[in-house]
DSSP file (Angstrom, degrees, kcal/mol; ACC not computed):
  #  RESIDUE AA STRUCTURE BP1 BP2  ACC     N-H-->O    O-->H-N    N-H-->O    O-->H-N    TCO  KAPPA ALPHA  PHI   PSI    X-CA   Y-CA   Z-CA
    1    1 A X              0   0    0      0, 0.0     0, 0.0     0, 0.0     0, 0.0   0.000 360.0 360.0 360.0 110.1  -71.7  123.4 -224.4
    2    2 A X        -     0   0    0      1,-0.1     2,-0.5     0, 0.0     0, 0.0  -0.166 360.0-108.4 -73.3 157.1  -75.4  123.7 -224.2
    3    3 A X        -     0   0    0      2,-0.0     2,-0.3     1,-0.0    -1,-0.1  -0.581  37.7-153.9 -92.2 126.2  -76.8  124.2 -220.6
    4    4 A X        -     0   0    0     -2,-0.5     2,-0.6     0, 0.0     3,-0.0  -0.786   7.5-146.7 -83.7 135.7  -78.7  120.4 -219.7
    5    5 A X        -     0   0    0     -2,-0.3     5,-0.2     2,-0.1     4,-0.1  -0.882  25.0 -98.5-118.9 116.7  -81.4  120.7 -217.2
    6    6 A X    >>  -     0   0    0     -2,-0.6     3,-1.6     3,-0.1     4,-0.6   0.302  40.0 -99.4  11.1 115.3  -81.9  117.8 -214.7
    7    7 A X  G >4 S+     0   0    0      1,-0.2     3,-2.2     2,-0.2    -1,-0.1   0.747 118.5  58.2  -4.4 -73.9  -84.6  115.3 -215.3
    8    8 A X  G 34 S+     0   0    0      1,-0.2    -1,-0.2     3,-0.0    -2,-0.1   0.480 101.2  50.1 -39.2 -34.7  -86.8  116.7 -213.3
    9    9 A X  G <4 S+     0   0    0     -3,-1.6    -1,-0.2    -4,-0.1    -2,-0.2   0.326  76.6 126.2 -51.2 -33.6  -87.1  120.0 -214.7
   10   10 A X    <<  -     0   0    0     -3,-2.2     2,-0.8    -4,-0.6    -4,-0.0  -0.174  65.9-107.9 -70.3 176.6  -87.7  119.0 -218.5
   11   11 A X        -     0   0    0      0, 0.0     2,-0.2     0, 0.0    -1,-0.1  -0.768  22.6-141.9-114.2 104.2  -90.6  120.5 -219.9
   12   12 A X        -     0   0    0     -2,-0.8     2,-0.0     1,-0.1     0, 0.0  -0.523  28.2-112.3 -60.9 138.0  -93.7  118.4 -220.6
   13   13 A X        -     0   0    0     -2,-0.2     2,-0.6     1,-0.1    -1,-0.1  -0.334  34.7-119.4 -87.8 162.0  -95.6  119.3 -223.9
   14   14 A X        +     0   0    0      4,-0.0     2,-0.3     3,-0.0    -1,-0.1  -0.829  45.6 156.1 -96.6 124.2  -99.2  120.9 -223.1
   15   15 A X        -     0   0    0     -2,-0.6     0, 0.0     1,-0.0     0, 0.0  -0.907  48.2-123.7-145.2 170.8 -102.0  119.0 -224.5
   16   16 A X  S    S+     0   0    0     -2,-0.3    -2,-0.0     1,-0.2    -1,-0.0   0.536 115.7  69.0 -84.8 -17.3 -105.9  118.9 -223.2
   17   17 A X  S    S+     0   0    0      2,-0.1    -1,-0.2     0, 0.0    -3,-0.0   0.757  78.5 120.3 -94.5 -33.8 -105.6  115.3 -222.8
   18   18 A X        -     0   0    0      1,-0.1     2,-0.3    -5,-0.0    -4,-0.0   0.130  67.4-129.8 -40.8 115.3 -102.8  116.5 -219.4
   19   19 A X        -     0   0    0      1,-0.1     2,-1.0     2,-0.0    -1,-0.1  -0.327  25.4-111.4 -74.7 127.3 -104.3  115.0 -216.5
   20   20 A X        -     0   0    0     -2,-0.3     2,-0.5     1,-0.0    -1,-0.1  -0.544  26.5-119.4 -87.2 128.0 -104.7  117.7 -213.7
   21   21 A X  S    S+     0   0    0     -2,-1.0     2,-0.2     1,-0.2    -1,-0.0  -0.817  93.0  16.8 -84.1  81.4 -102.7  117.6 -210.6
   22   22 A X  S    S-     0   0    0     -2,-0.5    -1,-0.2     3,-0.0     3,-0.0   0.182  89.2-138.5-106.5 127.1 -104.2  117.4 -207.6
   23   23 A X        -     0   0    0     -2,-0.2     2,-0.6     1,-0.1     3,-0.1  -0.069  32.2 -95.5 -54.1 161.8 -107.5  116.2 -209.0
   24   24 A X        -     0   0    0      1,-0.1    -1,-0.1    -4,-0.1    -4,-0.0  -0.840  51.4 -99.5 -77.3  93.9 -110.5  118.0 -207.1
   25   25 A X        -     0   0    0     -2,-0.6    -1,-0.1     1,-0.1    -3,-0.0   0.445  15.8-122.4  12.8 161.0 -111.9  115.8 -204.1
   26   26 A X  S >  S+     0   0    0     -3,-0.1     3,-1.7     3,-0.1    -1,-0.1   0.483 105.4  66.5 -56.3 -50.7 -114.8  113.9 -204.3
   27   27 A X  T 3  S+     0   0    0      1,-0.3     4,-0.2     3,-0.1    -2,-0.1   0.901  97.7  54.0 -61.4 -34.8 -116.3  115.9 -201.2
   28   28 A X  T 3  S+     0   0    0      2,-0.1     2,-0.3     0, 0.0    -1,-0.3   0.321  78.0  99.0 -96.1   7.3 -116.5  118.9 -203.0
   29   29 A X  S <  S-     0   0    0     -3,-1.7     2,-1.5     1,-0.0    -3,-0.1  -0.518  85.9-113.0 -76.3 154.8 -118.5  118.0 -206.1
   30   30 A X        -     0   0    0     -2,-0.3     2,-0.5     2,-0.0    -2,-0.1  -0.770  38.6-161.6-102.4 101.7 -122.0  119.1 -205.3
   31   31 A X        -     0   0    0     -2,-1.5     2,-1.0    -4,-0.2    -4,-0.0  -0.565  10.1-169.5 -54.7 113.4 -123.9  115.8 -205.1
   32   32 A X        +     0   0    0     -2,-0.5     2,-0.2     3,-0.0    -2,-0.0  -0.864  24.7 145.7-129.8 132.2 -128.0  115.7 -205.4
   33   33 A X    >   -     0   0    0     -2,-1.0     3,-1.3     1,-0.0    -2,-0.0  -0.719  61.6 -81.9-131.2 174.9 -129.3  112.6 -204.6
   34   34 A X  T 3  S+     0   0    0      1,-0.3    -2,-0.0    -2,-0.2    -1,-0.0   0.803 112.2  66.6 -77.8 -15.9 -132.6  112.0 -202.9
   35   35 A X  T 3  S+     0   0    0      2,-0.1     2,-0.6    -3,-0.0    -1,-0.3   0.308  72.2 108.0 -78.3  23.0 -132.0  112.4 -199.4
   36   36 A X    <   -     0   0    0     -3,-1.3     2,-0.7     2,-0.0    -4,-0.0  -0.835  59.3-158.9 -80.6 130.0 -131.4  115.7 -199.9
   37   37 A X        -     0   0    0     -2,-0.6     2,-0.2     1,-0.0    -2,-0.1  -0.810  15.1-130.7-112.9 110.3 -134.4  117.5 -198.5
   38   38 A X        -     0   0    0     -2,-0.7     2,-1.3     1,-0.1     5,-0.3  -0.185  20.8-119.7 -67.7 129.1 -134.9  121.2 -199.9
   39   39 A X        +     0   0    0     -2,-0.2     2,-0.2     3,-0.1    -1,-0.1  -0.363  53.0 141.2 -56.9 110.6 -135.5  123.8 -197.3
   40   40 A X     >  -     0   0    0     -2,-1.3     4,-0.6     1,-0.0     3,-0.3  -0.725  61.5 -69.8-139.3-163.7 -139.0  125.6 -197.8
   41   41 A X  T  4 S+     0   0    0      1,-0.2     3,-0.4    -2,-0.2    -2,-0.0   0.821 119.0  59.1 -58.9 -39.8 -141.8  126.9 -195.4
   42   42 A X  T  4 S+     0   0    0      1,-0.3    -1,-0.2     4,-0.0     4,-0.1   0.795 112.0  32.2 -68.0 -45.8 -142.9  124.1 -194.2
   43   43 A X  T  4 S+     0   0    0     -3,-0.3     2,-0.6    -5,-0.3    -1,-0.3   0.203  96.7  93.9 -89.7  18.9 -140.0  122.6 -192.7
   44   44 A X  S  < S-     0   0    0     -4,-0.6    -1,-0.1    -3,-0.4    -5,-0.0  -0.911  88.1-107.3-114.7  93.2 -138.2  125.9 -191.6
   45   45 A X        -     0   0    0     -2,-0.6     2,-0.1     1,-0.1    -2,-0.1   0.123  42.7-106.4 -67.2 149.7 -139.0  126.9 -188.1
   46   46 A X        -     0   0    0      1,-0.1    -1,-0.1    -4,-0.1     5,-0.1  -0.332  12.9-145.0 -95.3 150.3 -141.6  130.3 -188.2
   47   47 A X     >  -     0   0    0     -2,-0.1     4,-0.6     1,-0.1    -1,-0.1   0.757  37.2-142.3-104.7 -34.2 -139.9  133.8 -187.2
   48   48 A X  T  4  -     0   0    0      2,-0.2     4,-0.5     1,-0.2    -1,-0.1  -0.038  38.5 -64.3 120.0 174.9 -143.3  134.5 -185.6
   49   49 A X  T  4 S+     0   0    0      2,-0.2    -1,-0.2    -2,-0.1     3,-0.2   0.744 137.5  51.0 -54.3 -46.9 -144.7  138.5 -186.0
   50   50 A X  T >> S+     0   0    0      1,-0.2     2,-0.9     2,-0.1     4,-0.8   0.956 109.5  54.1 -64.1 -79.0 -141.6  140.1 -183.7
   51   51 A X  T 3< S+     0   0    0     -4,-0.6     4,-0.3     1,-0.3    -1,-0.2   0.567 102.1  56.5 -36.5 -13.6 -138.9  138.1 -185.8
   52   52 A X  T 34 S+     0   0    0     -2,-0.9    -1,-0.3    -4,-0.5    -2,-0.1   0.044 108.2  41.9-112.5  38.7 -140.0  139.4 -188.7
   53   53 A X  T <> S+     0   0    0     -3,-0.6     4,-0.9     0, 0.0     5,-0.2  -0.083  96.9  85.6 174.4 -33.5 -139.7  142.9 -187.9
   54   54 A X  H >X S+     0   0    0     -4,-0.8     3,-1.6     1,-0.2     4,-0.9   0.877  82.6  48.3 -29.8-110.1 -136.3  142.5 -186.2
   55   55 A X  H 34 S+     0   0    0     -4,-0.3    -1,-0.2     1,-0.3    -3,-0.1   0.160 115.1  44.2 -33.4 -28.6 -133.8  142.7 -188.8
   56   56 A X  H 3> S+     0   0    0      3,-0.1     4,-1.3     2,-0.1    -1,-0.3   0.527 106.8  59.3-103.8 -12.7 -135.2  145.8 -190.5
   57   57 A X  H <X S+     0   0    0     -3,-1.6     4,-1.1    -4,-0.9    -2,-0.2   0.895 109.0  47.2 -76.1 -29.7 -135.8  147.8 -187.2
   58   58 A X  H  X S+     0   0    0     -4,-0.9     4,-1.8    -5,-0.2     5,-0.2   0.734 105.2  56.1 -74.6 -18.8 -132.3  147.4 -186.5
   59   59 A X  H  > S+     0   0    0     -5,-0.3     4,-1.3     1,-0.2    -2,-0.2   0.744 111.1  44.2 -90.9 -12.2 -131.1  148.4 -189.8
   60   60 A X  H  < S+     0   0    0     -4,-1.3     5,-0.4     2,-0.2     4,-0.2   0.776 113.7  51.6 -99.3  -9.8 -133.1  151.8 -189.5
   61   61 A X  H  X S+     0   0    0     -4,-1.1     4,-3.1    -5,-0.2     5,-0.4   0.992 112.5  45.3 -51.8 -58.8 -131.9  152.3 -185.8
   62   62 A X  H  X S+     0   0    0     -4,-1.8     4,-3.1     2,-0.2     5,-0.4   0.907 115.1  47.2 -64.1 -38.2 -128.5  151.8 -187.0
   63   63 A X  H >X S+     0   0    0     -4,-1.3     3,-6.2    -5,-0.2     4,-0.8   0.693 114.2  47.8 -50.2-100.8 -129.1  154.3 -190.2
   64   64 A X  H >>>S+     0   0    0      1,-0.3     3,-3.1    -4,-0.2     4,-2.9   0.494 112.7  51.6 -19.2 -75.1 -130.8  157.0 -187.9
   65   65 A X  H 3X5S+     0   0    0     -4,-3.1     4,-1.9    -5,-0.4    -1,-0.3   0.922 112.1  42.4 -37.5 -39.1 -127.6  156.6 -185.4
   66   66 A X  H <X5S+     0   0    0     -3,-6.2     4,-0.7    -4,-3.1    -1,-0.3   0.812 115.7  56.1-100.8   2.1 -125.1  157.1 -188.0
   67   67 A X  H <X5S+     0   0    0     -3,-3.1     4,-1.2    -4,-0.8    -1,-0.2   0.682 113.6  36.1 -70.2 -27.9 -127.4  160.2 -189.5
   68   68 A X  H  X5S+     0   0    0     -4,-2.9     4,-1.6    -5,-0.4     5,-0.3   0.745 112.0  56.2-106.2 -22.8 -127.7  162.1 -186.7
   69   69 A X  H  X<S+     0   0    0     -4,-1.9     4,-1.8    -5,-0.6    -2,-0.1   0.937 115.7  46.8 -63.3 -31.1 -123.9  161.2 -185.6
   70   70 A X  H  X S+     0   0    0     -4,-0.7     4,-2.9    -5,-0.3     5,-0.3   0.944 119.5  37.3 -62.8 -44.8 -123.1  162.8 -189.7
   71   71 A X  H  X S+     0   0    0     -4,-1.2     4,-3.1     2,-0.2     5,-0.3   0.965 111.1  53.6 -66.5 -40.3 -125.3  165.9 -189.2
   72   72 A X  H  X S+     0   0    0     -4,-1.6     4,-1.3     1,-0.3    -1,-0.2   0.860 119.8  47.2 -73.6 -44.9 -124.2  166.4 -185.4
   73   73 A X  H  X S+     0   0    0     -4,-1.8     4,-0.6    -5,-0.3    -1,-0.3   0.940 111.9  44.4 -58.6 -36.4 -120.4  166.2 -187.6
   74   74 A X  H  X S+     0   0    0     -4,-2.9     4,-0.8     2,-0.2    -2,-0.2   0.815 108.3  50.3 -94.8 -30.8 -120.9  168.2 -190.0
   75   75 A X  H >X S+     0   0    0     -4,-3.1     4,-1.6    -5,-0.3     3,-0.7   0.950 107.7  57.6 -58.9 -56.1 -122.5  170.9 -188.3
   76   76 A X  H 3< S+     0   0    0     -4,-1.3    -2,-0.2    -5,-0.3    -1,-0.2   0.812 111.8  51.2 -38.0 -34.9 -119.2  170.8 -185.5
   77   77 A X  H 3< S+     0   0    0     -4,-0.6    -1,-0.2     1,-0.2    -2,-0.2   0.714 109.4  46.1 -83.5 -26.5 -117.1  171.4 -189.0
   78   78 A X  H << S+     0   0    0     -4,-0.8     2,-0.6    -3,-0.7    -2,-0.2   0.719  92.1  97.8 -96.1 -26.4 -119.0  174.2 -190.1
   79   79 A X  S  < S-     0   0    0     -4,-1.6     5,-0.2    -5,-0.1     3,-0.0  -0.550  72.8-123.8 -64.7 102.4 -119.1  176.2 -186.8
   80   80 A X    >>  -     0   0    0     -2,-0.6     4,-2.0     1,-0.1     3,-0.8   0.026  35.3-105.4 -25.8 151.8 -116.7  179.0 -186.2
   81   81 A X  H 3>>S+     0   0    0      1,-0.2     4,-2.1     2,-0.2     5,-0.6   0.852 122.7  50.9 -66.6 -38.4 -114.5  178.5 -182.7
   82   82 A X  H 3>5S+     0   0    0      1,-0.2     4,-1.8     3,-0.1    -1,-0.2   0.971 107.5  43.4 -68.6 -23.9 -116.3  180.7 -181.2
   83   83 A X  H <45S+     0   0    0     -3,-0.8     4,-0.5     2,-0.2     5,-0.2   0.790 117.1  51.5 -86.6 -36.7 -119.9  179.5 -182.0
   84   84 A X  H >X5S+     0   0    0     -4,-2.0     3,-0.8    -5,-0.2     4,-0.7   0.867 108.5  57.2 -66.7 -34.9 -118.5  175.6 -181.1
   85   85 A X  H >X5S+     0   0    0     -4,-2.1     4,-2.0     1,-0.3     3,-1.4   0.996 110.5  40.9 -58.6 -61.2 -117.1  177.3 -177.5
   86   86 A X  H 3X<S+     0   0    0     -4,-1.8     4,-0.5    -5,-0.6    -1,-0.3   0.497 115.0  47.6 -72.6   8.1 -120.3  178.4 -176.7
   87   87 A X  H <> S+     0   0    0     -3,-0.8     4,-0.6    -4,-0.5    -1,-0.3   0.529 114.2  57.6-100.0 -11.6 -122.2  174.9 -178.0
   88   88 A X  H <X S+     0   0    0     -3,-1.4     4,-1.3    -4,-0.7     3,-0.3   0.867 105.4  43.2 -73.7 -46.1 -119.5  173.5 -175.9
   89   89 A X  H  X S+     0   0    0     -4,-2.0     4,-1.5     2,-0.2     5,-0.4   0.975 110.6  55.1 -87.8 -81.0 -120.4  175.3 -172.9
   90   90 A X  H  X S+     0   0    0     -4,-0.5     4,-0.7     1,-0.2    -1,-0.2   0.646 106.9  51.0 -33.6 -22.6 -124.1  174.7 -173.1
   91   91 A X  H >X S+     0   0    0     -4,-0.6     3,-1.2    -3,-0.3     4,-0.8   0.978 109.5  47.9 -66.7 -74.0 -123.7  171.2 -173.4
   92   92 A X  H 3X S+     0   0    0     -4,-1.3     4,-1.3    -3,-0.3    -2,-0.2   0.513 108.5  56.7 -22.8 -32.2 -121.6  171.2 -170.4
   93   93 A X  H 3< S+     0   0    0     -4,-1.5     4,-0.4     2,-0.2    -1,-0.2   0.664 108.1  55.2 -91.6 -16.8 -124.4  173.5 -168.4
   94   94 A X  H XX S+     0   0    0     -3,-1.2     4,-1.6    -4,-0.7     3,-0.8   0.996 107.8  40.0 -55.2 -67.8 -126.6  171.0 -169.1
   95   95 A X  H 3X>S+     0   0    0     -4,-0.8     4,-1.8     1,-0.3     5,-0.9   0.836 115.0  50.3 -20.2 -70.1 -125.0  168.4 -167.9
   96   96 A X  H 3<5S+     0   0    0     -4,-1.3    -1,-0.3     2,-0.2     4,-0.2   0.697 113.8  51.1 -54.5 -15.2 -123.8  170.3 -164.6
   97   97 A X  H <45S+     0   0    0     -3,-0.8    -2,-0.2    -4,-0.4    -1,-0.2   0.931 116.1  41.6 -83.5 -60.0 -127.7  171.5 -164.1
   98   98 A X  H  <5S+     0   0    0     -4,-1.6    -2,-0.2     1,-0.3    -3,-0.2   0.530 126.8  25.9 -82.3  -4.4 -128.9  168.0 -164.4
   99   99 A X  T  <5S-     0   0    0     -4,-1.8    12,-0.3    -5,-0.1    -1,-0.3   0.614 101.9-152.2-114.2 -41.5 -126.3  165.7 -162.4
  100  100 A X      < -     0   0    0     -5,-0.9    -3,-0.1    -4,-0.2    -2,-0.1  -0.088  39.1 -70.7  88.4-175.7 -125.4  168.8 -160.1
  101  101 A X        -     0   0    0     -4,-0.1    -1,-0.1    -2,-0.0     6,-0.1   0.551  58.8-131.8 -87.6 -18.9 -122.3  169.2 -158.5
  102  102 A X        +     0   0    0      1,-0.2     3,-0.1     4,-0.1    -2,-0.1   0.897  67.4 125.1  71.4  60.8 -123.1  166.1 -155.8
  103  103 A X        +     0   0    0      1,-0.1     2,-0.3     0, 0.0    -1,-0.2   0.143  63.7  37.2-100.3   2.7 -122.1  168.2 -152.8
  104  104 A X  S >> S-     0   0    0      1,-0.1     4,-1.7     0, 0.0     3,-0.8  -0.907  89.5-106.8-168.9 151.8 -125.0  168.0 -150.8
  105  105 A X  H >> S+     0   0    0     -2,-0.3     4,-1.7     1,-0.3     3,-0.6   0.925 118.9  50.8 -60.6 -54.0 -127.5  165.3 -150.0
  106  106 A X  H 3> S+     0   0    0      2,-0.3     4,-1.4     1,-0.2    -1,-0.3   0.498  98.8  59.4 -75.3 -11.9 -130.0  167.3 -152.3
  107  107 A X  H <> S+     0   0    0     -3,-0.8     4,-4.7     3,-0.1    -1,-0.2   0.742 112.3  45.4 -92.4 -28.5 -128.0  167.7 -155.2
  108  108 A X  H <X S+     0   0    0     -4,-1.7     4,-1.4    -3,-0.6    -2,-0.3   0.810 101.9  56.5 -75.3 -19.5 -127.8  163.9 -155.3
  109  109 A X  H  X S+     0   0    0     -4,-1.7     4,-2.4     2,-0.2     5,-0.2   0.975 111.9  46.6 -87.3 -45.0 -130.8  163.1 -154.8
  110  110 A X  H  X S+     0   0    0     -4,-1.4     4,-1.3     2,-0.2     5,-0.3   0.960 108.3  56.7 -35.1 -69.9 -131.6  165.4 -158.1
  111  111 A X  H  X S+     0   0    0     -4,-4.7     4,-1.8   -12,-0.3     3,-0.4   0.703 104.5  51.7 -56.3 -50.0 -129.0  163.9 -159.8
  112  112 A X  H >X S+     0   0    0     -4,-1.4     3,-3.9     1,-0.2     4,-1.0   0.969 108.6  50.5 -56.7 -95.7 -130.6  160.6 -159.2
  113  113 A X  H 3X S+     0   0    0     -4,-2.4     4,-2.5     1,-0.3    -1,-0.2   0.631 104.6  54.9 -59.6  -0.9 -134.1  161.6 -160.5
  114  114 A X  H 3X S+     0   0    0     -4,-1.3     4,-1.6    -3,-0.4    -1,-0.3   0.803 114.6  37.0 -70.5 -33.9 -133.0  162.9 -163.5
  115  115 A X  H << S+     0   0    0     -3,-3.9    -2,-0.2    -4,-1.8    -1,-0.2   0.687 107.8  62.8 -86.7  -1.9 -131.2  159.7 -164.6
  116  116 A X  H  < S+     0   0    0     -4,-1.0    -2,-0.2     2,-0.2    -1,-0.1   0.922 110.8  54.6 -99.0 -58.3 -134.3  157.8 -162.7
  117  117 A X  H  <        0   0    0     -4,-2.5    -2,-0.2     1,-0.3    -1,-0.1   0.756 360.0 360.0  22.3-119.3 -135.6  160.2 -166.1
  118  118 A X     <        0   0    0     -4,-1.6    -1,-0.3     0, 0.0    -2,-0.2   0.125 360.0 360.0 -53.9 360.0 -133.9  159.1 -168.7
């Protein structure tokens, strides 16, 4: 007994002439008609001397920042424990010189021009 399969199921033959289902909107054809108005200089509000200067001064900040964060890595990777304890500790006597311990009215008041500083 050969196996029937359900209307629904049967197999439609493939031709080019097979209309595709769900046709493609209307909205989404790219229309040009005449009220479309093409963007150019004239109408396109001016970025002025800063604006145009922006957008690559930030991209070399961000480069420099993530250059000196690679080197500042790579150097930490390369350093023996003993040479990283002691860059460790000098960093850390910096810090404690320039902020102070804050135990006294005078250590604040350093601390305070140093970030006044920076």
């Amino acid at each position: 007994m050969p196996l029937r399969l359900p209307p629904k199921f049967h197999r439609q033959t493939f031709s080019t002439a097979a209309r595709v289902w769900p046709a493609i909107p209307s909205r989404l054809h790219a229309v040009h008609t005449d009220t479309h108005i093409p963007m150019n200089a004239s109408t396109s509000q001016q970025l002025g001397r800063i604006g145009k200067w922006y957008l690559p001064t930030m991209a070399l900040i961000a480069f420099s920042f993530a250059v000196v964060n690679a080197l500042e890595e790579y150097n930490m990777a390369h350093m023996t424990e003993k040479q990283r304890r002691l860059a460790e500790k000098e960093r850390n006597d910096m810090l404690l010189k320039a902020y102070g311990e804050r135990m006294s009215l005078s250590d604040v008041e350093k601390a305070l021009e140093v970030y006044e500083v920076q």
